[in-house]
C-alpha positions in Angstrom: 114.7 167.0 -60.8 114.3 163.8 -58.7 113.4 161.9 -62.0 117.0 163.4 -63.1 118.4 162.7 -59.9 117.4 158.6 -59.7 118.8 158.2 -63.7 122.3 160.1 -62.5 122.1 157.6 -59.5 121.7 154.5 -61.5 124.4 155.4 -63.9 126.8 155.3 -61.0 126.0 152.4 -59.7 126.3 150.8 -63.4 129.7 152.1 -63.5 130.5 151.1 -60.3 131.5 147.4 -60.9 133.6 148.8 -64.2 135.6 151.5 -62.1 136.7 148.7 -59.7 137.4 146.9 -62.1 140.0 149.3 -63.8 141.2 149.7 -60.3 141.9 146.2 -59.8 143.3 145.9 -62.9 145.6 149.1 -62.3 146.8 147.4 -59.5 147.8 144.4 -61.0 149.5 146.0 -63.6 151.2 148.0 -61.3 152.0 145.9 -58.4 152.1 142.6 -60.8 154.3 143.7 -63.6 157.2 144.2 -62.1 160.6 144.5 -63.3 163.7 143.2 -61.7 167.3 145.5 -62.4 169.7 143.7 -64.6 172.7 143.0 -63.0 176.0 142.3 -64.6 175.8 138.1 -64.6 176.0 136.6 -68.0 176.0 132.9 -69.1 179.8 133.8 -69.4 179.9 134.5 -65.5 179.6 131.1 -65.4 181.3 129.2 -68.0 178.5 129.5 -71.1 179.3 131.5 -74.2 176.6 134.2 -75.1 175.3 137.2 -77.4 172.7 140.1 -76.8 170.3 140.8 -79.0 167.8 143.4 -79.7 163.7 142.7 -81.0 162.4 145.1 -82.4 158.9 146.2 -81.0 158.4 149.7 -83.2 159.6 152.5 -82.0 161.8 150.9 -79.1 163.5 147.7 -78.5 163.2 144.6 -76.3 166.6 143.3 -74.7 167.6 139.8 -74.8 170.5 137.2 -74.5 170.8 133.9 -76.4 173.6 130.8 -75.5 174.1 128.8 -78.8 175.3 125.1 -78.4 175.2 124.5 -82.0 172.8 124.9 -85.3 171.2 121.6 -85.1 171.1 122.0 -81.0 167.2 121.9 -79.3 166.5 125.9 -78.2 164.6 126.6 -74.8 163.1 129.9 -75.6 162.2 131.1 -71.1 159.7 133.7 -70.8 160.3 134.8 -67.4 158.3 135.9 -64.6 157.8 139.5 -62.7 160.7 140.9 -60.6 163.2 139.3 -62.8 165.4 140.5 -65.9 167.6 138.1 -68.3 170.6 138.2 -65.7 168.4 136.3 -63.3 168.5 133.5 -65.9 172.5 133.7 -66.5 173.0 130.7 -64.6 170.0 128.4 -65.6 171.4 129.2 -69.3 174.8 127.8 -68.5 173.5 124.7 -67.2 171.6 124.0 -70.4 174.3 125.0 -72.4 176.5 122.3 -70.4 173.8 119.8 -71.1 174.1 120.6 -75.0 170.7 122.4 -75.2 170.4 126.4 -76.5 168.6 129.0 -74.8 166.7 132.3 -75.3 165.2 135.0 -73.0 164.3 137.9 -72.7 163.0 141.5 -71.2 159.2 142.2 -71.5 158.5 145.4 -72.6 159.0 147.7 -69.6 161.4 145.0 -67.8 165.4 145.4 -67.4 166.4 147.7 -70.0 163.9 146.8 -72.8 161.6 149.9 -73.7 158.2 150.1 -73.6 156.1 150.2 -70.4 154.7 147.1 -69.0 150.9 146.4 -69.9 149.0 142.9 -70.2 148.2 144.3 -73.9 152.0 145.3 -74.8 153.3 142.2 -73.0 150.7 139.9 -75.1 152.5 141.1 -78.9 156.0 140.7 -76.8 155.7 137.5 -76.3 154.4 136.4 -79.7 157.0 139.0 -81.6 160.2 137.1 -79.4 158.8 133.7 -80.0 159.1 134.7 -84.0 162.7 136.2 -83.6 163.5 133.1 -81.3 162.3 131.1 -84.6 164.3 133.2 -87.2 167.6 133.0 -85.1 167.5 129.4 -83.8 165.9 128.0 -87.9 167.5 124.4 -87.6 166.9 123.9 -84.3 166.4 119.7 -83.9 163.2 121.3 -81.8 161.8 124.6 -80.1 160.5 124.6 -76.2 158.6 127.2 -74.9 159.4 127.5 -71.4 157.0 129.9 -69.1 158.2 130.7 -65.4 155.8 131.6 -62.7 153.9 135.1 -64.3 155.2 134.3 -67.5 153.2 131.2 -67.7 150.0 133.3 -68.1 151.4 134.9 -70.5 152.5 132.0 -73.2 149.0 129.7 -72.6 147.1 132.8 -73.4 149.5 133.6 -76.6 150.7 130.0 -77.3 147.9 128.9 -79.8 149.2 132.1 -82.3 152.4 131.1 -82.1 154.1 130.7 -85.4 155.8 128.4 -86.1 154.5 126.2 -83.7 156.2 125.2 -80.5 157.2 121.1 -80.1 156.9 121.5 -76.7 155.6 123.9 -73.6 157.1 123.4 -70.1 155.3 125.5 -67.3 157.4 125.9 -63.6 156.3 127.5 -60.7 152.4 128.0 -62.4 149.1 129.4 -61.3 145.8 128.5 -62.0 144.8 132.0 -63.0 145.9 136.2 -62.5 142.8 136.6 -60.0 144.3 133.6 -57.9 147.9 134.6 -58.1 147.3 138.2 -57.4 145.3 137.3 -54.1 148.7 135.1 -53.4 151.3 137.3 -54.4 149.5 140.0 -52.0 149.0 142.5 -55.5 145.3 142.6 -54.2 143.2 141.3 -51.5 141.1 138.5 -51.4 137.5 140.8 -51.8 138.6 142.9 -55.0 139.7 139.5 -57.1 136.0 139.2 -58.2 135.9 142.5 -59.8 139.7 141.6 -61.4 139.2 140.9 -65.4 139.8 136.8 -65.6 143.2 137.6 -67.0 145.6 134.7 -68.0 143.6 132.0 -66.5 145.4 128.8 -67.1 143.1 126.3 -66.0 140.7 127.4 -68.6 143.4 129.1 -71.2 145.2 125.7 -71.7 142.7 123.8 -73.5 143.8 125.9 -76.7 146.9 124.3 -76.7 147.7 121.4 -78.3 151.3 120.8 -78.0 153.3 118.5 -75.5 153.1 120.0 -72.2 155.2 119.4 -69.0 154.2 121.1 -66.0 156.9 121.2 -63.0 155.9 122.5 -59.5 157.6 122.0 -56.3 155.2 120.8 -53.1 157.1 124.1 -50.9 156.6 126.9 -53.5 155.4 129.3 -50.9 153.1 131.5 -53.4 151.8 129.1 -55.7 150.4 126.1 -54.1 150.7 122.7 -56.0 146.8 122.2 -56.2 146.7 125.1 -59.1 149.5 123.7 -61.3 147.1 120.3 -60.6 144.7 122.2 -61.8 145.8 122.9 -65.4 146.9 119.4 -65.7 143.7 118.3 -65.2 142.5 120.5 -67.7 145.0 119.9 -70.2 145.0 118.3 -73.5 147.8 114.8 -73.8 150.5 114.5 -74.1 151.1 115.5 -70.8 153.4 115.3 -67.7 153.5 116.3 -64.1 156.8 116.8 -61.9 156.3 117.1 -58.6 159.8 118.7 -57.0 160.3 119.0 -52.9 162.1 121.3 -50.9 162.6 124.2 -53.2 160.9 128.0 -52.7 159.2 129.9 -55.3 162.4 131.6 -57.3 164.7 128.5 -56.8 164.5 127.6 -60.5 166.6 130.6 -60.8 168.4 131.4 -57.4 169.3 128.1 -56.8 169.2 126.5 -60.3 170.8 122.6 -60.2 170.6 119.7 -62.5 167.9 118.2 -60.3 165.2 121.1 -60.3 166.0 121.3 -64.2 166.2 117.7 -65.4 162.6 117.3 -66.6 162.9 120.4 -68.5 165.9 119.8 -69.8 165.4 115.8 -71.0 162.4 117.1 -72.6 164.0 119.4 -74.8 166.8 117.1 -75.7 164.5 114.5 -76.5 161.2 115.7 -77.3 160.1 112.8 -75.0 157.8 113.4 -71.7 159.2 112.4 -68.8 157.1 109.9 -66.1 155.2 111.7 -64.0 155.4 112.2 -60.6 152.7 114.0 -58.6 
């Protein structure tokens, strides 16, 4: 009996660490993955022609909007970040439609009024299956940018190197070094339990896989993300490779307060294909 009793006893304490874990990552999916409503703005709402789509994902459908300058126009295809939907993006679409530059976004699985539910699996085959529609719809584009917005950019380093065909460019705003470090400074989970967390979307190590131009933009006051983790993954990075350093603006300002200044990296990028001059 006490030989039965001290096997029992060390199988819980085996599982222990793997039940946190699943807790932690519960938590993160929960509390990280979330989705924001989608309210009734449109590139139209201000001034930008657009269409809905729909990308197919089996037996349900992910939402998304596309602004179309012209066939031969660059495409920025934005994978957003959590507690937004496509209509937080309305305006940022009209200012690169104004500056002759085609966009694409979308709704994760789970988000705004795509189906699905929201898991780091599900998410993961979203974001490879839109960059593939993005490809089929936009197939004359002068050049294809990925661009990854605070969560999202976990989400394309860890997909970007399957990506097909392959991007001329990846622009990540408002980054993080890696889902342990975010979650501890987004408040999903406190500082203790991000050592049992699975090292999900970890940028800093995630980005050597990817080969393409990067641009990285990040302002000094983002009040979640601190600018030493976007440094972070520049370090790491393979070149070609640029750094912007912007001042003043919060976390969501790339979409809440979206001007020609926040965006003009981005957006000289994709109508080039050229890196802009640092500035850290």
């Amino acid at each position: 009996m006490k030989r039965s009793l001290l096997v029992v006893g060390a199988l819980v304490l085996a599982a222990a660490p793997f039940a946190a874990r699943r807790v932690a990552y519960g938590m993160v999916e929960r509390n990280g993955l979330l989705s924001g409503p989608v309210g009734p703005e449109t590139p139209a709402t201000f001034g930008a022609p657009f269409t809905r789509i729909v990308i197919p994902r089996g037996a349900y459908k992910l939402q998304g909007v596309i602004s179309k300058v012209s066939d031969r126009a660059p495409v920025v295809v934005i994978f957003h970040g959590s507690a937004e939907s496509v209509s937080y993006w309305a305006d940022v679409q009209a200012l690169f439609y104004r500056n002759r530059i085609s966009s694409y976004v979308f709704d994760y699985s789970g988000f705004g009024n795509s189906g699905g539910e929201r898991s780091a699996v599900v998410i993961a085959e979203d974001v490879r299956q839109a960059w593939r529609d993005a490809a089929i719809r936009f197939p004359n584009a002068e050049r294809r940018i990925a661009l990854a917005y605070s969560l999202g950019s976990g989400f394309v380093v860890s997909e970007l190197p399957s990506f097909v065909p392959e991007p001329q460019g990846l622009a990540l705003v408002a980054s993080y070094s890696s889902a342990r470090e975010a979650a501890v400074n987004f408040g999903t989970i406190p500082a203790w339990a991000a050592p049992v967390l699975p090292d999900l979307w970890n940028n800093v190590d995630n980005i050597a896989a990817v080969q393409v131009p990067l641009l990285l933009v990040h302002s000094d006051t983002d009040q979640l993300f601190p600018l030493a983790m976007p440094r972070r993954i520049f370090a790491a990075a393979n070149s070609p490779k640029a750094f912007i350093r912007l001042h003043g603006y919060q976390h969501a300002d790339g979409h809440l307060k979206p001007d020609g200044s926040y965006w003009a990296g981005v957006m000289a990028f994709a109508e080039t294909g050229r890196l802009p001059q640092s500035s850290f």
